[in-house]
C-alpha positions in Angstrom: -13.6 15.3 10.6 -10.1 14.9 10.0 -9.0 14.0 13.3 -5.0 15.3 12.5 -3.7 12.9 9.9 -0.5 13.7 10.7 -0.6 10.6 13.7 -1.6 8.3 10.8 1.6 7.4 9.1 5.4 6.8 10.5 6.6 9.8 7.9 4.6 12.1 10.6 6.1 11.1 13.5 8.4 13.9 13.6 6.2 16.7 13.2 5.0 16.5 16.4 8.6 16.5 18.3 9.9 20.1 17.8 7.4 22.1 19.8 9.9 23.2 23.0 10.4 26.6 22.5 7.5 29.1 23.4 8.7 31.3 21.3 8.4 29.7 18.2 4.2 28.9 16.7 4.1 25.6 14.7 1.1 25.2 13.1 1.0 21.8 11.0 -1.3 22.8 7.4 -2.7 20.3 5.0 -3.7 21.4 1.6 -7.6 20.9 0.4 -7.4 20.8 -3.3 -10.0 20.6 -6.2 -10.1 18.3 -9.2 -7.3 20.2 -10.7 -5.4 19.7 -8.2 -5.4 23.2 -7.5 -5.3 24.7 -3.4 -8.8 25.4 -2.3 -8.2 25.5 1.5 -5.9 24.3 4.0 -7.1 22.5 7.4 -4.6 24.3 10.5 -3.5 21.8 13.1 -1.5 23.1 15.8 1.8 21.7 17.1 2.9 24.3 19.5 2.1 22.5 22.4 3.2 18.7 23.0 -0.3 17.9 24.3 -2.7 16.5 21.4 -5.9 17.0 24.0 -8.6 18.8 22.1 -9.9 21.3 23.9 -12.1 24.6 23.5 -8.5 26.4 24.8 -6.8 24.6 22.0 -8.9 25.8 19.2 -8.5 29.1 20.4 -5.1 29.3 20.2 -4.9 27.7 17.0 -6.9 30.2 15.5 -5.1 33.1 17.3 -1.4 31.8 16.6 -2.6 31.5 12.9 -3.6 34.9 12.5 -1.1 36.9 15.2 2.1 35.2 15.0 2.2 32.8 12.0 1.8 35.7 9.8 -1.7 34.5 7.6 -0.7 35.5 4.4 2.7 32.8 4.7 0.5 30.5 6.5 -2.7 30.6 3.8 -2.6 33.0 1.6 -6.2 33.9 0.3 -6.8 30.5 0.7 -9.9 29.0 3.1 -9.4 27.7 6.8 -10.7 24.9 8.1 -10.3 24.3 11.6 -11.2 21.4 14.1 -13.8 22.7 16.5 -15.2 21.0 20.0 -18.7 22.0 20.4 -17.7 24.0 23.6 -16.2 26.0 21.4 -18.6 26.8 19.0 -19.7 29.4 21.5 -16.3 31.0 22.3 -15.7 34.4 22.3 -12.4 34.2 20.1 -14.9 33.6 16.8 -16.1 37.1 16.8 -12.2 38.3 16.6 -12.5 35.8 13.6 -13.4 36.8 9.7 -16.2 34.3 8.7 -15.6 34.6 5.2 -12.4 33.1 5.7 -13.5 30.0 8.2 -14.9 26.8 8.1 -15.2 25.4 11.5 -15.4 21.5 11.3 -18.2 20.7 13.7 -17.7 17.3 15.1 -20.4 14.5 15.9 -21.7 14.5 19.5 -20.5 11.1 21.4 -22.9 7.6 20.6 -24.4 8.4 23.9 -26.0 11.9 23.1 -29.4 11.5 23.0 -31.5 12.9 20.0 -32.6 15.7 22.6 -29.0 16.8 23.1 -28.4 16.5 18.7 -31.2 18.6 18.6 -30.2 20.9 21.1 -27.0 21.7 18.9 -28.6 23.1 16.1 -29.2 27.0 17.6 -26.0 27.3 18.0 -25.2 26.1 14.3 -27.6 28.0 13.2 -26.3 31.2 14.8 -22.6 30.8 13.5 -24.1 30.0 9.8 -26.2 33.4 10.7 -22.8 35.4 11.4 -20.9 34.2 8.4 -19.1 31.1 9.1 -19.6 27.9 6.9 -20.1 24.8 8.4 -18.1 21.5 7.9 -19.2 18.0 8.8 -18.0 14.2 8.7 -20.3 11.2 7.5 -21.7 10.9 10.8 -24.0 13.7 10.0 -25.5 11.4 7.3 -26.8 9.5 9.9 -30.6 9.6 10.6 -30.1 11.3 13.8 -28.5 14.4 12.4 -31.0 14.7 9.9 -31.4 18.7 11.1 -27.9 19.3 10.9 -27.6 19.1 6.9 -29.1 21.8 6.1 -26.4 23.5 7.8 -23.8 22.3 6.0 -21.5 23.7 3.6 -19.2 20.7 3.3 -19.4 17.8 4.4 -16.3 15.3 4.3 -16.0 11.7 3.5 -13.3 10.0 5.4 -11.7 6.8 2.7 -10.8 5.0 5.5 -14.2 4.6 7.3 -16.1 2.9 5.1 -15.6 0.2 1.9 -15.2 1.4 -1.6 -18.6 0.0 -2.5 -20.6 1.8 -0.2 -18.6 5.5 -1.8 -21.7 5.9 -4.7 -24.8 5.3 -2.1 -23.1 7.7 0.6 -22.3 10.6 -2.2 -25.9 9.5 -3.7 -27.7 10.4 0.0 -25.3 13.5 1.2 -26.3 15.3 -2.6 -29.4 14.3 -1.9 -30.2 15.4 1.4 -28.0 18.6 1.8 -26.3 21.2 -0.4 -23.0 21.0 0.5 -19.7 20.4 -1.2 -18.1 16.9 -0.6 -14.6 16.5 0.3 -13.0 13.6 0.5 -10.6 13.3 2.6 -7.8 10.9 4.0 -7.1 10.0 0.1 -4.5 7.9 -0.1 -3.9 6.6 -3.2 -4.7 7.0 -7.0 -7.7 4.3 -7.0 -9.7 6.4 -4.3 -9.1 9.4 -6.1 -10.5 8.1 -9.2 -13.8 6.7 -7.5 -14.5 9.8 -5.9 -13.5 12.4 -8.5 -15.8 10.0 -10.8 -18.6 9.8 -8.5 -19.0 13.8 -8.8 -16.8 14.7 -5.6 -15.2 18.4 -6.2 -12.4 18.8 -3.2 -10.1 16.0 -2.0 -7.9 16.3 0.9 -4.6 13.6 2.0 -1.5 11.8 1.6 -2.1 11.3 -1.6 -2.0 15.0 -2.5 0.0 16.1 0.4 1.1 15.4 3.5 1.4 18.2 6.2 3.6 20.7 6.3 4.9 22.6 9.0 4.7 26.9 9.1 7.2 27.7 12.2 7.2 31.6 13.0 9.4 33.2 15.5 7.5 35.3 18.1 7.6 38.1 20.6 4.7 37.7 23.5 4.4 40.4 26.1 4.4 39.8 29.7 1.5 39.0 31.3 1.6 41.6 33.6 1.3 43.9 30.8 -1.4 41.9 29.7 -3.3 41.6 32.8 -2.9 45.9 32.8 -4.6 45.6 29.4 -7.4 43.3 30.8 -7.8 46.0 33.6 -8.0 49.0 31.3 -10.7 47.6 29.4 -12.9 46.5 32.0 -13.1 49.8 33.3 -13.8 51.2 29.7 -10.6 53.2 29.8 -10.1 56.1 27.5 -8.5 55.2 24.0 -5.9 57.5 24.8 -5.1 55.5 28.5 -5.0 52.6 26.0 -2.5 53.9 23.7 -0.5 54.9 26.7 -0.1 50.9 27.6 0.5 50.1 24.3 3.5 52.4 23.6 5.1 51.0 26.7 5.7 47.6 25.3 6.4 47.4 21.8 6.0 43.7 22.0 1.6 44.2 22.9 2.2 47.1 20.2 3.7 44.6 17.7 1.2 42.2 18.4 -2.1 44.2 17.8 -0.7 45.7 14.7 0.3 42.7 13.2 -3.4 40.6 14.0 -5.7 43.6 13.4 -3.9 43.3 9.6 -4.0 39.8 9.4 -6.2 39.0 6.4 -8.2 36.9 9.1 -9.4 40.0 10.5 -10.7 41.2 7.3 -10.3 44.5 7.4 -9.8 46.1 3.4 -7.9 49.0 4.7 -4.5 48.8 6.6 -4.2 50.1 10.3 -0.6 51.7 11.3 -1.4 53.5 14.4 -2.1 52.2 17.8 -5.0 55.2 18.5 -6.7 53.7 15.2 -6.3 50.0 16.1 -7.8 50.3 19.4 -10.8 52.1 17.9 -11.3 50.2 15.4 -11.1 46.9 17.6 -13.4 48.6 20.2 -13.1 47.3 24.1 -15.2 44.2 23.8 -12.7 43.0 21.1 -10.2 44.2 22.4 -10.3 42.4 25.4 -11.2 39.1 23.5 -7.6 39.4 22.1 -5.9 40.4 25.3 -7.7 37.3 27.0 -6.1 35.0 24.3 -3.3 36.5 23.9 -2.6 35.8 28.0 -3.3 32.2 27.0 -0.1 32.4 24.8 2.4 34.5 26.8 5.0 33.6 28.5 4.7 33.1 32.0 5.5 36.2 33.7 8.8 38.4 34.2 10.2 41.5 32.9 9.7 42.7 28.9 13.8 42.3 28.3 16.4 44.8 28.3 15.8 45.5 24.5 12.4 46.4 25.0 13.3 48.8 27.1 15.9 50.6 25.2 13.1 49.9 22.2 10.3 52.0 24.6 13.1 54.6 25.3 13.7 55.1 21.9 10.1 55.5 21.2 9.4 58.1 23.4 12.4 60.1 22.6 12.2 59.9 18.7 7.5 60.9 20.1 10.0 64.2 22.5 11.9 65.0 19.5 9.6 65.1 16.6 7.2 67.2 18.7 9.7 69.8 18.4 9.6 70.0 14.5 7.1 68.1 13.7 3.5 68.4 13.2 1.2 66.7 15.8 0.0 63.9 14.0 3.6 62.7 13.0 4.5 62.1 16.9 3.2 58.6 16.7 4.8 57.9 13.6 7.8 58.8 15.3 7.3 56.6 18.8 6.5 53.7 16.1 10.0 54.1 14.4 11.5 54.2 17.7 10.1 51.2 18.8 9.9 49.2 16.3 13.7 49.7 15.1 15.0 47.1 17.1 12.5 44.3 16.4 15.2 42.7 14.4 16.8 41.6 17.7 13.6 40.9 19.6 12.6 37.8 16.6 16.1 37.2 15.8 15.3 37.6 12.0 16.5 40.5 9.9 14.5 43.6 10.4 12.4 43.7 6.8 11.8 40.0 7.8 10.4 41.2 10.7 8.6 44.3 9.0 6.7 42.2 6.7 4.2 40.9 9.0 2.5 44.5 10.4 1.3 47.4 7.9 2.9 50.5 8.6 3.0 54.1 6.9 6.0 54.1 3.9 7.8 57.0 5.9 7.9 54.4 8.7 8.9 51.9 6.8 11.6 54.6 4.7 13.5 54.9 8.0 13.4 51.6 9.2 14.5 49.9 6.0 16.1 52.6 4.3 17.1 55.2 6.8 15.6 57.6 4.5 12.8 60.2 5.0 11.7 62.1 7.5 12.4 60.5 10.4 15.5 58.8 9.2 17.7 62.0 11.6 15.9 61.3 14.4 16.1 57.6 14.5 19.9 58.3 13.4 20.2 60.7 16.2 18.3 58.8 19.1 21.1 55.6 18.4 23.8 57.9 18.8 22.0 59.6 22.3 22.4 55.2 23.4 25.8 54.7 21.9 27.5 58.2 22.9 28.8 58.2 19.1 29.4 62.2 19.2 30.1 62.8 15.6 27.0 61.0 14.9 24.9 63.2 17.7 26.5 66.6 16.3 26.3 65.7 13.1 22.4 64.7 13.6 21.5 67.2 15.8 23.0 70.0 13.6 20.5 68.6 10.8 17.5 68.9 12.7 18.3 72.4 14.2 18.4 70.7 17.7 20.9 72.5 20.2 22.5 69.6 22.5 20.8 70.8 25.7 17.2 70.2 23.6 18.4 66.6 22.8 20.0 65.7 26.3 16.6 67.0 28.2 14.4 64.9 25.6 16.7 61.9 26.8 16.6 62.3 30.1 12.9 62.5 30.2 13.1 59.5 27.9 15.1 57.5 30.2 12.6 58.5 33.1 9.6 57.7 31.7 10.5 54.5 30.4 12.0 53.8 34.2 8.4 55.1 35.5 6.2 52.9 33.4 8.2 49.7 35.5 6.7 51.1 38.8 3.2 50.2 37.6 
C-alpha cells in the first residue's frame, strides 16, 4: 500500500501544514501512470485535517470530500481512484454512496499477529465488494503464503521499490503473474534505474517521485449546520414524504448545494444530470440519503446559525417559488426557488459565481439568469434584488414587465420574509 508518500521526502513537508480552515477540502493526489507515461489513476490522500491517524472515519471523508466538495471532475477527471482503506472500513456504509467502477479500495495486510483464522476470515468481505463492483488493490504482503486466498481477488497488486532489493524485482513479478491476475504497479519509483527494471520485467502502471510527486486540489466550501443536518437525519428515519424532504432542503441552500453537487459528481455515476431537489431525493432514496447526511455531519461545521446570506439566499428563493406561481406554470416554481437561492453563492464560496456554478448541473434557463440574466426568470431574479435593495426604478421597471401590480410583489415579500423567519423556529 502506499502508505502517503508525501511523509517520505523534505519537498513534502509543506503539504501537510495548510489544513486550518474548515472551509477549505485539501485532498493531496498522486498520479498512477502507464508505460507511456500517460494518467491511469490517481491515489487521493486527504490533508484536511492535521491528524495523519487512519481511521474508518478518515476514509470516509476522504471519499466524500472528493466527490462533494472537491468538485471530481478538477480532482480526477475520468480517471480511476484509488483509496487507502482500513479493513473496518471495508464494511462502511459510505461505499454504497460510492460508484464501483470508478474505485479501487487498497486493502491493507492484517497486523503480523493476525492469525491465519482471522486472514481467512477477511475474504467474505472481499469477496462481497469484488461482488458489488469495486476492484481490489493489494501490497506484496499479499504474496505471502498466508494470503494465498486473497489473490484471486485482486485486481492490482503493488510493488513498493523501497521494500525489497533490486534482485529479488523478477522472482516477485515471476510469482504475483503467476499466482493472480492482477495488474502490477509499482510504486514509490524513484528514479530512472527502477523504472527501467520494472517496465522491462513486464510491469504496466508505475506510481512515484519519479513521475510525480503529489499535488494538492484545495476547494472552497459551504457546509450546512448541523442542526439542519440532524433535521435531515430525523426526516429520514421516520421515512418522511419526498415532499417534507424538499421542504428542508429549500430552507438551506447550503444542504441544497451540497446534494446537487455530489448526486452529479461523476463518482455517483449517474449518466443523466439531476437539477431538482424533488428528483435528487428520489433518485438517492432514504437509505442513501441518510448515508450522505451521516457523512456529511462528519464534515460540518460545528453548530450555529446558516449566515445572514443564506437567509436573504432562502428569502429570495421562496419569493422568486411566490412570484413565478403567478405566471408561471407549476413545474417552473422550483426552477424559480433554485435561481433564488443559488444567486448568491458567489458570496457564500467567495469565488465568482460561474466558478461557483460549475460544480452542480442545473437546467440552461437556470443557469441563463444566473450567468446571463437572460431568460425567463432573468425579471424575477432582477425584481426580487430590487424588493432587498429598495431600488424603485428597478422594482417598477421589473414589475411593470411581468404584469405584477406593487401590492402582488409587496405581499409575495412579506410572506417571503415570514417564512424564511418561521423555518428558524424549528
Amino acid at each position: 500500500m502506499s502508505s502517503t508518500p508525501e511523509q517520505d521526502t523534505p519537498e513534502a513537508a509543506s503539504l501537510t501544514v495548510e489544513a486550518v480552515d474548515e472551509n477549505i477540502a485539501i485532498i493531496a493526489r498522486q498520479a498512477i501512470v502507464d508505460e507511456s507515461r500517460a494518467v491511469f489513476g490517481y491515489e487521493l490522500f486527504d490533508r484536511s485535517t492535521a491528524s495523519d491517524s487512519h481511521t474508518a472515519a478518515s476514509d470516509a471523508a476522504l471519499l466524500f470530500n472528493a466527490l462533494s466538495y472537491a468538485g471530481t471532475e478538477a480532482l480526477v477527471g475520468k480517471k480511476t481512484v484509488f483509496i487507502n482503506c482500513t479493513h473496518d472500513s471495508l464494511s462502511g456504509g459510505h461505499l454504497e454512496l460510492i460508484h464501483p467502477e470508478k474505485v479501487v479500495l487498497e486493502v491493507p495486510p492484517l497486523p503480523d499477529t493476525a492469525t491465519p483464522e482471522e486472514i481467512e476470515g477477511r475474504v467474505p468481505t472481499l469477496h462481497a465488494l469484488r461482488t458489488r463492483g469495486f476492484r481490489l488493490a493489494f501490497d506484496q504482503a499479499a504474496l505471502r503464503r498466508a494470503y494465498t486466498s486473497w489473490l484471486p481477488l485482486a485486481a492490482f497488486i503493488k510493488l513498493d521499490m523501497q521494500a525489497f532489493k533490486p534482485e529479488l524485482a523478477g522472482p516477485l513479478v515471476k510469482f504475483a503473474t503467476t499466482h493472480s491476475q492482477a495488474t502490477l504497479v509499482a510504486e514509490k519509483v524513484e528514479t530512472a534505474e527502477q523504472y527501467e527494471l520494472m517496465r522491462g520485467l513486464g510491469v504496466k502502471l508505475f506510481q512515484g517521485y519519479w513521475f510525480a510527486k503529489p499535488s494538492l486540489v484545495k476547494a472552497t466550501t459551504i457546509r450546512p449546520s448541523q442542526a439542519t443536518i440532524i433535521q435531515l437525519i430525523n426526516l429520514v428515519r421516520k421515512q418522511a414524504s419526498t415532499a417534507e424532504i424538499e421542504d428542508l432542503l429549500k430552507k438551506d441552500p447550503t444542504l441544497s448545494f451540497n446534494l446537487l453537487r455530489f448526486i452529479n459528481s461523476s463518482g455517483f455515476g449517474l449518466s443523466c444530470e439531476i437539477t431538482s431537489f424533488r428528483h435528487a431525493v428520489m433518485i438517492l432514496g432514504l437509505k442513501k440519503l441518510f448515508r450522505w447526511a451521516a457523512l456529511l455531519m462528519t464534515t460540518s461545521r460545528a453548530g450555529g446559525a446558516p449566515p445572514a446570506v443564506g437567509q436573504t439566499a432562502v428569502v429570495r428563493g421562496r419569493l422568486m417559488e411566490l412570484l413565478a406561481a403567478e405566471l408561471l406554470p407549476p413545474e417552473e416554481c422550483d426552477n424559480a426557488f433554485v435561481v433564488g437561492v443559488f444567486s448568491l453563492l458567489d458570496t457564500m464560496l467567495g469565488v465568482s459565481l460561474d466558478k461557483a456554478l460549475e460544480s452542480v448541473a442545473l437546467p440552461e434557463p437556470v443557469m441563463d439568469a444566473l450567468l446571463r440574466r437572460t431568460g425567463v426568470f432573468a425579471p424575477f431574479l432582477e425584481l426580487t434584488i430590487a424588493c432587498e435593495s429598495g431600488d424603485e426604478v428597478a422594482f417598477a421597471k421589473n414589475a411593470e414587465a411581468l404584469h405584477l401590480s406593487n401590492r402582488q410583489v409587496n405581499w409575495a415579500h412579506l410572506q417571503a420574509l415570514t417564512w424564511a423567519e418561521s423555518l428558524n423556529e424549528d
